[in-house]
C-alpha positions as CSV (number, residue, x, y, z in Angstrom):
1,X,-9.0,1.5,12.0
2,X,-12.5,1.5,11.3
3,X,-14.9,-1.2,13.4
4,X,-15.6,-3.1,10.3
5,X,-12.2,-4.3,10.1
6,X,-11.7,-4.7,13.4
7,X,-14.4,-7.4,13.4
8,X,-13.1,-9.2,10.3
9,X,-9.4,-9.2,11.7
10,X,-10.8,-10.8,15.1
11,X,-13.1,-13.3,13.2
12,X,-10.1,-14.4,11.4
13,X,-7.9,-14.5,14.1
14,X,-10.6,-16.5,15.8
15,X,-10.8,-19.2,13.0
16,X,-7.0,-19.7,13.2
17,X,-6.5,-20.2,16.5
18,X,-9.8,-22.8,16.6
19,X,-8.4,-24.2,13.1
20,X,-5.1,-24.0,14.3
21,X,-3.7,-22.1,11.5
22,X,0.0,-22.0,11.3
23,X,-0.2,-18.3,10.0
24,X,-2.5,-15.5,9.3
25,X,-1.8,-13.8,6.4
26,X,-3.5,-10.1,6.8
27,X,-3.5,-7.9,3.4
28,X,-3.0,-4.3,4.9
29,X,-3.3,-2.5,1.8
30,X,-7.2,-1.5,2.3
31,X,-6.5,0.0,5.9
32,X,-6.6,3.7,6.4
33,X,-4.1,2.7,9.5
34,X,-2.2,-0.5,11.5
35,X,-3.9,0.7,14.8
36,X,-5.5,-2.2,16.3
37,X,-6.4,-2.8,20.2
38,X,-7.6,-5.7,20.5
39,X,-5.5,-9.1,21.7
40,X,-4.0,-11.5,19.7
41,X,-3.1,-14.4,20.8
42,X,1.5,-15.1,21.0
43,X,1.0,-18.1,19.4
44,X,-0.3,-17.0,16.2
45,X,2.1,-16.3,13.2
46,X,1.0,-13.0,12.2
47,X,1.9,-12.0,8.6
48,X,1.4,-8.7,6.6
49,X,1.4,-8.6,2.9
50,X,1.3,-5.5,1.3
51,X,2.4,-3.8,-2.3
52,X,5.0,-1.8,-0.2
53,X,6.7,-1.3,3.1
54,X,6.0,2.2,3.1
55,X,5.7,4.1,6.2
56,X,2.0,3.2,6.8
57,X,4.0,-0.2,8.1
58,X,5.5,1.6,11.0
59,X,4.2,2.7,14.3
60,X,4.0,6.5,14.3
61,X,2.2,6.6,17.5
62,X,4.1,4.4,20.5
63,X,1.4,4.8,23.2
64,X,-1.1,2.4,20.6
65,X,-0.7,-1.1,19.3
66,X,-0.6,-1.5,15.6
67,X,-0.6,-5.0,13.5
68,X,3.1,-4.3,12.5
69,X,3.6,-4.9,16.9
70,X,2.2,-8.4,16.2
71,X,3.9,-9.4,13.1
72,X,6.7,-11.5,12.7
73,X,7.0,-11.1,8.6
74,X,6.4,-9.9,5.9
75,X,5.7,-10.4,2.3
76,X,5.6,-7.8,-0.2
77,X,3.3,-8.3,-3.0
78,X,3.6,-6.9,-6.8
79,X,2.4,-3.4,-7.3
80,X,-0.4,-3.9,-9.5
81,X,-4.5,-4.6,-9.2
82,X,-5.0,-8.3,-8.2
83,X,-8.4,-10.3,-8.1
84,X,-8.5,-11.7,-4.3
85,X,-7.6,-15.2,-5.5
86,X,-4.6,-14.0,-7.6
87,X,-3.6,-12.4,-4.4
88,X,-4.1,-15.4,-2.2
89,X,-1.8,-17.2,-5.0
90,X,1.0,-15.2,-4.4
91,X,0.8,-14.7,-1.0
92,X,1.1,-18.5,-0.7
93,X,4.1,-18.7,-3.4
94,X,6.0,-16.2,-1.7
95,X,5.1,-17.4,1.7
96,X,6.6,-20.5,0.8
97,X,9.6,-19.8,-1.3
98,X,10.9,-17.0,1.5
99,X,10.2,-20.3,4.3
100,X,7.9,-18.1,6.2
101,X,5.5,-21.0,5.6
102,X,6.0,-24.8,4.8
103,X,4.3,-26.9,2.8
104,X,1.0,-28.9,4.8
105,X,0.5,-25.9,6.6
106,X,-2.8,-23.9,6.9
107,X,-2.8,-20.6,6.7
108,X,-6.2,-17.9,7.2
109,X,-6.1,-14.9,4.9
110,X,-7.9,-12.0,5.6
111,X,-7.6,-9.7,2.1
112,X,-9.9,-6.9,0.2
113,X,-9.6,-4.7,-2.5
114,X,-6.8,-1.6,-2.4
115,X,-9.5,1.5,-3.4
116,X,-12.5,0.4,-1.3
117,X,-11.0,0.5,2.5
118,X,-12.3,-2.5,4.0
119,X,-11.1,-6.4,4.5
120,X,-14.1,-8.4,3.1
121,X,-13.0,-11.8,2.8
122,X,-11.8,-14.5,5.0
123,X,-10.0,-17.5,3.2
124,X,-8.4,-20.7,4.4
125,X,-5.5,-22.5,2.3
126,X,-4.6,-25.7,3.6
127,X,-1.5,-26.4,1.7
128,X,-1.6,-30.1,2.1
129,X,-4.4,-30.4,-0.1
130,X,-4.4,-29.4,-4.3
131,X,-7.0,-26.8,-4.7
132,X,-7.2,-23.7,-7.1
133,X,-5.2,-22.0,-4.5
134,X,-2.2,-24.6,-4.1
135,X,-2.4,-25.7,-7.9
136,X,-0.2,-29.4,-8.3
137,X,2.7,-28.4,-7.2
138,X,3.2,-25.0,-5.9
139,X,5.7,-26.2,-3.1
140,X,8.3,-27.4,-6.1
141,X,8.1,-24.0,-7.5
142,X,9.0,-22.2,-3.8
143,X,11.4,-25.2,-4.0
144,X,13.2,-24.4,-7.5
145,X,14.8,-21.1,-7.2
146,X,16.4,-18.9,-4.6
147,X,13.4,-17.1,-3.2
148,X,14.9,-13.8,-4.0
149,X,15.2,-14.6,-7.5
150,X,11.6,-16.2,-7.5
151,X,10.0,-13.1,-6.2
152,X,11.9,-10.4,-8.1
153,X,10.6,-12.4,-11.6
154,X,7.0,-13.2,-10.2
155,X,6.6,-9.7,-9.6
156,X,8.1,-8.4,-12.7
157,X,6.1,-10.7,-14.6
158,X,2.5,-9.8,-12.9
159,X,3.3,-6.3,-13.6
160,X,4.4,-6.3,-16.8
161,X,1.3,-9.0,-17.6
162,X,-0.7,-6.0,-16.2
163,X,1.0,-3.1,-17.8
164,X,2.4,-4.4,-20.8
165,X,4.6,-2.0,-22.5
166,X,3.6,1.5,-24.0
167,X,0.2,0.4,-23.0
168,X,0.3,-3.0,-25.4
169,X,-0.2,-6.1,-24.4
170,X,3.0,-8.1,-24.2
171,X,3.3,-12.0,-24.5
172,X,7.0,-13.6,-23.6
173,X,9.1,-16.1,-21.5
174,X,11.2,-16.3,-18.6
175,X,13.5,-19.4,-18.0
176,X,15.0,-19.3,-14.9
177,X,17.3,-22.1,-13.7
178,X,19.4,-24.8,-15.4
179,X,20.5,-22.6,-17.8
180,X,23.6,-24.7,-19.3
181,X,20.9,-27.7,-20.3
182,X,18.3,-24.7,-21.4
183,X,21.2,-23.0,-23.9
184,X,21.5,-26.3,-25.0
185,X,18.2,-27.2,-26.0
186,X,17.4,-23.7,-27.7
187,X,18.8,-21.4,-29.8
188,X,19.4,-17.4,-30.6
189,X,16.9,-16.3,-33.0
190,X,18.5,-12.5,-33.0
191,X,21.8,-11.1,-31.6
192,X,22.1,-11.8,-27.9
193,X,20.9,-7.9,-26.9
194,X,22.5,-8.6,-23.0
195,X,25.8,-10.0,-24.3
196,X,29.3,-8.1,-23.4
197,X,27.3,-6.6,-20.3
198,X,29.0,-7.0,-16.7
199,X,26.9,-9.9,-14.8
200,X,25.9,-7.3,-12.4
201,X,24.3,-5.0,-14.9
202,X,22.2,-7.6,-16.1
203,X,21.1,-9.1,-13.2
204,X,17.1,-9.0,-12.4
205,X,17.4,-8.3,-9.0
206,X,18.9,-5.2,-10.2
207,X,16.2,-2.6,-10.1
208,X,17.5,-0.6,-12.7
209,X,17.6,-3.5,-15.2
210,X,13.8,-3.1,-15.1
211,X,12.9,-1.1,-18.1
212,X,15.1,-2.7,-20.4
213,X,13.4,-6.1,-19.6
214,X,10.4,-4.0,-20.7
215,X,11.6,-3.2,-24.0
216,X,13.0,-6.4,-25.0
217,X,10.0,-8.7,-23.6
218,X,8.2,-7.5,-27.0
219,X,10.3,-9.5,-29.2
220,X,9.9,-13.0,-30.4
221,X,11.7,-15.6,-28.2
222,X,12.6,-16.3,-24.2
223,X,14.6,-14.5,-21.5
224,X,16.9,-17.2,-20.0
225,X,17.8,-16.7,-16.6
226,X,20.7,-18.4,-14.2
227,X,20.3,-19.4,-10.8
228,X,22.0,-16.0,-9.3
229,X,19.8,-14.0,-11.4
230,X,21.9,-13.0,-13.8
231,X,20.0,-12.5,-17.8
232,X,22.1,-14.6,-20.0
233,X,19.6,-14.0,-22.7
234,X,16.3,-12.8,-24.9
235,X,14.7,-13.5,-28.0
236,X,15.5,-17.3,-27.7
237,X,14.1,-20.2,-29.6
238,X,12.8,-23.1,-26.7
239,X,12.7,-26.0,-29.4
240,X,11.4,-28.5,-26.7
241,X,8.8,-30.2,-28.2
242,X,5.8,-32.0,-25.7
243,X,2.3,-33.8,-26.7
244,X,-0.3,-30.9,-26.9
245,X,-2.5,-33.2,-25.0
246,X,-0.8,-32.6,-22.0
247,X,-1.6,-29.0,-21.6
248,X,-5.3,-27.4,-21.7
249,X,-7.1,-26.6,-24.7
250,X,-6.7,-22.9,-25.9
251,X,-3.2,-22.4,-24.5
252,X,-0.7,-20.7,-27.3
253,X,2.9,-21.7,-28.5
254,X,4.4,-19.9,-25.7
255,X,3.4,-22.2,-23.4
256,X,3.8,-25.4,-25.3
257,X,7.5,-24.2,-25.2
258,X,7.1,-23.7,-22.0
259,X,5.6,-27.0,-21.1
260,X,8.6,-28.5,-23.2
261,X,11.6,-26.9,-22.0
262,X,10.5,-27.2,-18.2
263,X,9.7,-31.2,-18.8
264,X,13.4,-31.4,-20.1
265,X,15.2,-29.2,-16.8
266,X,15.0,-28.3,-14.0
267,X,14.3,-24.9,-14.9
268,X,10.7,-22.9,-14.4
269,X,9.2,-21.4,-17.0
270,X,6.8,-17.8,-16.5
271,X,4.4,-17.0,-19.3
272,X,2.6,-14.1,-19.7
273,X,-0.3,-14.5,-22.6
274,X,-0.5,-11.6,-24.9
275,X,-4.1,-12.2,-25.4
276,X,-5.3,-12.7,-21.8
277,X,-2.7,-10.9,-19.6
278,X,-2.8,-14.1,-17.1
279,X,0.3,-15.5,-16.0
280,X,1.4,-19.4,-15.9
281,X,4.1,-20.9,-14.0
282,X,5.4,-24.1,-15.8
283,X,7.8,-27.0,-13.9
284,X,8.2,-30.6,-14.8
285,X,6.3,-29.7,-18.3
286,X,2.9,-28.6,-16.0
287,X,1.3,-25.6,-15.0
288,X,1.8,-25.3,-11.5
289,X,0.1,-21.7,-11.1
290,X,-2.2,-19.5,-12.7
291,X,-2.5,-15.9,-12.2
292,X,-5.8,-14.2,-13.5
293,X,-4.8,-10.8,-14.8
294,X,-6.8,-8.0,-12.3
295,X,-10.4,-6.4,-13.8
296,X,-8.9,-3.2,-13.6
297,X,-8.7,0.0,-10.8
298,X,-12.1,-0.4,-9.6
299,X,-12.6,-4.1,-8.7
300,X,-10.0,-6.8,-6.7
C-alpha cells in the first residue's frame, strides 16, 4: 500500500476512535493491495466496501497484515462509476438494511475514486441527524424490505440508471413490497410479459433474470415486486394520484407515480429518470434518497 493511504486510513481511524465512530467504512476499490501495518484499535468496527469480493479481498501473503484481518463485514457496492457522495449514500443504505449499522450511529468513511489509486476523502455520517447523506428517512427504507431484496434492486437500479440499455438512457419503476394493495391500485397497460413463469425464474435475486429486466425496463409502466423478490409484473399503470406540491419542481410523471403509490402502501418505489440518469428512492409518498448518476470513467 502506498504511504499516502497509509496516512489517510490512520487519520481516519484516528478521528473515529476520538469521535467514537461506531464504524469505519473503508472503500478498498482504489488500493493497489489490503497490506497494511500499522495498529488498529479492537474496538473499532472495521468495514470494507468494495464493487466486488474478488480475490484482492483475501490475504495472499500470511506473514503480513492486510485490512480484510481487521474487518468484521462487508458491503458490496454496485459495479458502476459513483460520485463520492453517491457512494457514501449507499454505503449507508446498505450498511443499515444488512444491520451492520443502526440508525443514530456515526460512522467515518474513508472513499476515492476507482482509476486514480489513492483514498482522498475523509467523511463523517452521523445518522442521527438529516443531512444530504441520511436524506428524511433513510432508516425506513433499510427498514422496508428484506435487505437482500433491497440490495439486489438498489444495485440493479444504479447500474442500469448508468448503463441504460443498448447504450440509451432508460427511465422506469420498481415497486417492491405490498404488492396485493399495489395490483390493486394499478393496472396492466400490456400483457403481463413475466406471467406463466415459475416464481423462481422470475425472481430478482436470480442473477440470470438480469438481462431480461433490461429489456423490459424500456417500456412504459412499473415492475412490481413482492416481498420475496419474486417479479409479479411490468409495464404497469400506478394510478395513485398526489398534490404536485409535495414533490420538487422539475421531477417527471414517473415519480409523481411514484410519490403516489408509495403514500398509499407500504411499498418503496425506485426511479431511474431517463433524462438525468439519477436515481430516487420514494416511501410514505417522499423521496427518501437521491443518487446522482457518476460523471463518467475518469472522475468519482
Amino acid at each position: 500500500m502506498i504511504r499516502e493511504n497509509t496516512l489517510i486510513i490512520k487519520s481516519t481511524l484516528k478521528i473515529a476512535s476520538t469521535i467514537k465512530a461506531n464504524a469505519v467504512m473503508i472503500h478498498v476499490d482504489p488500493l493497489d493491495d489490503l497490506y497494511y501495518e500499522e495498529r488498529i484499535a479492537k474496538n473499532l468496527n472495521i468495514i470494507l466496501i468494495s464493487r466486488s469480493k474478488s480475490r484482492k479481498l483475501k490475504n495472499t501473503d500470511e506473514t503480513k497484515k492486510t485490512l480484510s484481518s481487521y474487518a468484521n463485514s462487508y458491503i458490496t457496492l454496485p459495479k458502476i462509476q459513483l460520485t463520492r457522495i453517491a457512494l457514501i449514500k449507499v454505503a449507508t443504505t446498505l450498511g443499515l438494511s444488512k444491520d451492520l449499522v443502526n440508525p443514530g450511529d456515526k460512522i467515518v468513511f474513508c472513499v476515492g475514486p476507482n482509476n486514480v489509486g489513492i483514498l482522498d476523502l475523509i467523511h463523517i455520517v452521523d445518522t442521527s441527524k438529516e443531512s444530504e447523506i441520511t436524506g428524511k428517512g433513510v432508516t425506513k427504507l433499510a427498514e422496508a424490505v428484506k435487505p437482500e431484496l433491497f440490495q439486489t434492486v438498489l444495485n440493479l437500479v444504479v447500474e442500469l440508471a448508468d448503463k441504460g440499455r443498448e447504450g440509451k438512457p432508460i427511465g422506469t419503476i420498481f415497486v417492491v413490497g405490498d404488492h396485493e394493495k399495489v395490483l390493486q391500485l394499478s393496472k396492466q397497460m400490456i400483457m403481463n410479459p413475466f406471467k406463466g413463469y415459475d416464481e423462481e425464474e422470475r425472481n430478482i435475486m436470480q442473477s440470470s433474470i438480469k438481462e431480461t429486466v433490461r429489456e423490459f425496463a424500456a417500456m412504459d409502466g412499473a415492475f412490481v415486486i413482492g416481498d420475496d423478490g419474486t417479479i409479479l409484473t411490468a409495464g404497469r399503470y400506478l394510478g395513485a394520484a398526489i398534490n404536485e406540491s409535495t414533490l420538487p419542481r422539475g421531477l417527471g410523471t414517473r415519480h409523481f407515480a411514484a410519490a403516489g403509490i408509495t403514500a398509499l402502501t407500504k411499498a418503496i418505489a425506485f426511479v431511474i429518470s431517463e433524462s438525468s440518469g439519477d436515481v430516487r428512492i420514494f416511501k410514505d409518498g417522499k423521496i427518501m434518497m437521491h443518487i446522482e448518476k457518476g460523471p463518467g470513467k475518469n472522475n468519482q
